[in-house]
N, C-alpha and C positions, 0 to 999 in steps of 0.2 A: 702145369704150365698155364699162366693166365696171363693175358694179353686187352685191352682195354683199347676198340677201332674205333675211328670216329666216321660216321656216317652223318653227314649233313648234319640237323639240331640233333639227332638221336645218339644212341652208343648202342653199341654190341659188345659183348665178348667174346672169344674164343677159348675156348677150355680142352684138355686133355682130360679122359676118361679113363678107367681102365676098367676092362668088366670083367665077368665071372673067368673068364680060360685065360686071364693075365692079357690079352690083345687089347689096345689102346683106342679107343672109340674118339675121334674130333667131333667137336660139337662147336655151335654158334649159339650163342642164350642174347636173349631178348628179352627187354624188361628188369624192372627193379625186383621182384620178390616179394620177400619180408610178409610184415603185419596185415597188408592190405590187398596182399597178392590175394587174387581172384582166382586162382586154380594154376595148374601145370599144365602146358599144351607140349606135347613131342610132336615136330613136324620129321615126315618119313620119305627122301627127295626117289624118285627115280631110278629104273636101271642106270649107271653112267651117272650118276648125279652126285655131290657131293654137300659137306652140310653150307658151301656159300648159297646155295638155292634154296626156292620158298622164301625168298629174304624180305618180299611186299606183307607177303601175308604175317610171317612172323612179325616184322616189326608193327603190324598194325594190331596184333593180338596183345603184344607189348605194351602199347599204348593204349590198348583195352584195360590194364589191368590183370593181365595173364603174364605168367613167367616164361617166355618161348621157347623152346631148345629144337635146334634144327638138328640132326644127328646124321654124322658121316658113318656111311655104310660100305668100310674099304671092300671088302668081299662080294661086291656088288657095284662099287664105284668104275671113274673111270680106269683103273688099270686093268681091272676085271672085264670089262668091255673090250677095252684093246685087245686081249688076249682072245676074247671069243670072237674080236673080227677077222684074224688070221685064217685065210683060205676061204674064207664067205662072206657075204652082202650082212649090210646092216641089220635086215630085219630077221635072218637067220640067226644073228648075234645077239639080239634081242630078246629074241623066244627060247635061245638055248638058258641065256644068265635069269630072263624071267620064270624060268620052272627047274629052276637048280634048286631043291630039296635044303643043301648046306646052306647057300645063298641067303634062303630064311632064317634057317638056326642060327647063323650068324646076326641075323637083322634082330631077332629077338634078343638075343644077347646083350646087343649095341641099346635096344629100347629102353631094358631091364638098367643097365647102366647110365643111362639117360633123364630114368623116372624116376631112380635114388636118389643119385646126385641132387635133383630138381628137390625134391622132396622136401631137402632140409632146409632149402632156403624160401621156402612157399610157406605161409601158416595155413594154406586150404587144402586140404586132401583130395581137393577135385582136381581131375585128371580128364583130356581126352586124349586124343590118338588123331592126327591129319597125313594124309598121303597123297603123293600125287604118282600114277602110272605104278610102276611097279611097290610105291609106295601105297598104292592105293588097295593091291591088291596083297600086301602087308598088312592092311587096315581089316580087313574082310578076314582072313584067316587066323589076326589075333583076336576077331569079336566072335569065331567061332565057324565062320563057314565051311559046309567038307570040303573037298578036295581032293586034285589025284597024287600030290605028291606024298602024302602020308604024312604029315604037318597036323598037329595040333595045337590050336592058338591056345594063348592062356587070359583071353579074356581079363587085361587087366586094368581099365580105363572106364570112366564112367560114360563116356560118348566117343562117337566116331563121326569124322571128316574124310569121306573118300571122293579125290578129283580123279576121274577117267577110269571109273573103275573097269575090270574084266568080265565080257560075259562068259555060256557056257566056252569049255575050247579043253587048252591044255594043262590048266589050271583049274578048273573050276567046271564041276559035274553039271547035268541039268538039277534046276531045283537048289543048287549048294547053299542058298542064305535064309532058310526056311525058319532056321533055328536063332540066326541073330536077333539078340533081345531088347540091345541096350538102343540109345536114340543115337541116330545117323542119320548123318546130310550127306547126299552122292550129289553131283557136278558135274557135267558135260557140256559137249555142245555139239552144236549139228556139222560139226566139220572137225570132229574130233577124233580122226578114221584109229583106229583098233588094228594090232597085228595079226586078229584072224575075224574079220568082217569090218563090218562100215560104223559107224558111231550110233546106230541106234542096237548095236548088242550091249553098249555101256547102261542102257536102261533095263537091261534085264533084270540087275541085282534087285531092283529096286522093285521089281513086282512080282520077284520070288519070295519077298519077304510079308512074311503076316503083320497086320495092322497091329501098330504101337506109334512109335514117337520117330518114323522114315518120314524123311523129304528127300523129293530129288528137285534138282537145278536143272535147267536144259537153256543154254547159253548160245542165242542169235550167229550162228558165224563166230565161235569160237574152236579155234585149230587146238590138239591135243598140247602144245608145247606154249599157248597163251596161259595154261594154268603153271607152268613148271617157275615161275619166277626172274625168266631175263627179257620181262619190257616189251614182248611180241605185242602186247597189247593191253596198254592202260586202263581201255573200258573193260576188259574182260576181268581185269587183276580188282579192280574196284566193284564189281557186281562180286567176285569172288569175296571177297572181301568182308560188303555188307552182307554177305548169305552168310558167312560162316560165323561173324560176330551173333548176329541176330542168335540165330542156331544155338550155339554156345550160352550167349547170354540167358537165354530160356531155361536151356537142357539145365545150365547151372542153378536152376532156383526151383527147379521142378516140375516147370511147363513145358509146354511143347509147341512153340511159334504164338504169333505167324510172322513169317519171315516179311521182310519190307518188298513191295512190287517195284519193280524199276522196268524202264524201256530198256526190253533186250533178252529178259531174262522171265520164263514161265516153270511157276514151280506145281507140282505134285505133291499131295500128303498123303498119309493114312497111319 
């Protein structure tokens, strides 16, 4: 099923997937493709989120130059969430569907189905991986990090984009990113509060990790739901933005920054 939206000057698609267990993956693609395509970007939305989200960032990768696929993750989306809020508060519904074991395998499924498809209409076999929130911690356990659910990533992306990532908790051991190798840009911000502590466990990943090609972002007064894609916050979505083009545009050519400074936003390397 393909369907042709118009958004302001730009276009999307909509596409129907179908991955490995026959289940049908919705996706949103960004971008022309083809000869001059600059790689394949899979954006990974949220618990409760679906592939209309991430839509600043995708279409700005779009017009980088990058093929976008935002990828709906029904098993995790919102019907999945409804279901976990029956009989309890939101953020009990949140932690149960974010350390749901199947939850993942499913998401990997949906990835896998997501990165073929892209594949054949990219001529660049460069690939990264972008997550926001539970997408993010999507991002960390395909680039390799342990964990408690018993999940193992498959490390299939040349780079990683993780917005809000998790610190240690109920996903993720002390020390779990010791081993991620490939280059990663992590994102937060100081009012980015976490379902199990305050927005500075989101920089844990980031210096659990041994020196290579990490940056982190740390975003003036950005709330966790400014990075998810519906307009909380325009400064926040355009700092996002240029960190994750810069990023990208680097990691793709074989460097590693520096990212552009802007008012708002203090990054980290190593």
């Amino acid at each position: 099923m393909l369907a042709l939206l118009a958004h302001g000057a730009r276009a999307q698609e909509s596409e129907t997937l179908t991955r490995g267990d026959g289940a049908s993956v919705p996706v949103r693609v960004y971008g022309a493709g083809g000869a001059t395509c600059r790689g394949v970007a899979i954006l990974s939305p949220g618990a409760g989120g679906t592939e209309k989200g991430l839509s600043y960032l995708a279409e700005a990768l779009g017009r980088d130059g990058w093929l976008a696929v935002v990828a709906g993750h029904r098993e995790s989306g919102p019907s999945a969430l409804r279901a976990e809020l029956r009989g309890r508060g939101l953020k009990d519904a949140l932690l149960r569907l974010t350390t749901d074991r199947s939850a993942y395998e499913a998401r990997w499924m949906d990835l896998g189905a997501a990165l073929e498809w892209a594949r054949t209409r990219c001529a660049s076999r460069y690939s990264v991986l972008v997550g926001h929130s539970m997408g993010a911690a999507t991002v960390m356990l395909e680039a390799g990090a342990d964990n408690k659910l018993g999940v193992t990533g498959k490390d299939r992306f040349d780079a990683y984009v993780a917005m809000s990532p998790q610190g240690p908790g109920s996903i993720f051991p002390e020390d779990a990113w010791r081993r991620i190798a490939k280059p990663m840009l992590m994102l937060t911000g100081t009012r980015d509060g976490a379902l199990e502590g305050d927005w500075t466990t989101r920089i844990i990943p980031y210096e659990g990790m041994s020196a290579g090609c990490e940056w982190l972002g740390v975003i003036d007064g950005a709330r966790h739901m400014d990075f998810g894609g519906r307009g909380h916050s325009r400064d926040v979505e355009s700092l996002t933005i240029r960190a994750a083009e810069a990023f990208l545009d680097s990691a793709a050519s074989g460097g590693c920054g520096p990212l552009p400074e802007a008012t708002g936003i203090v990054y980290r390397h190593k």
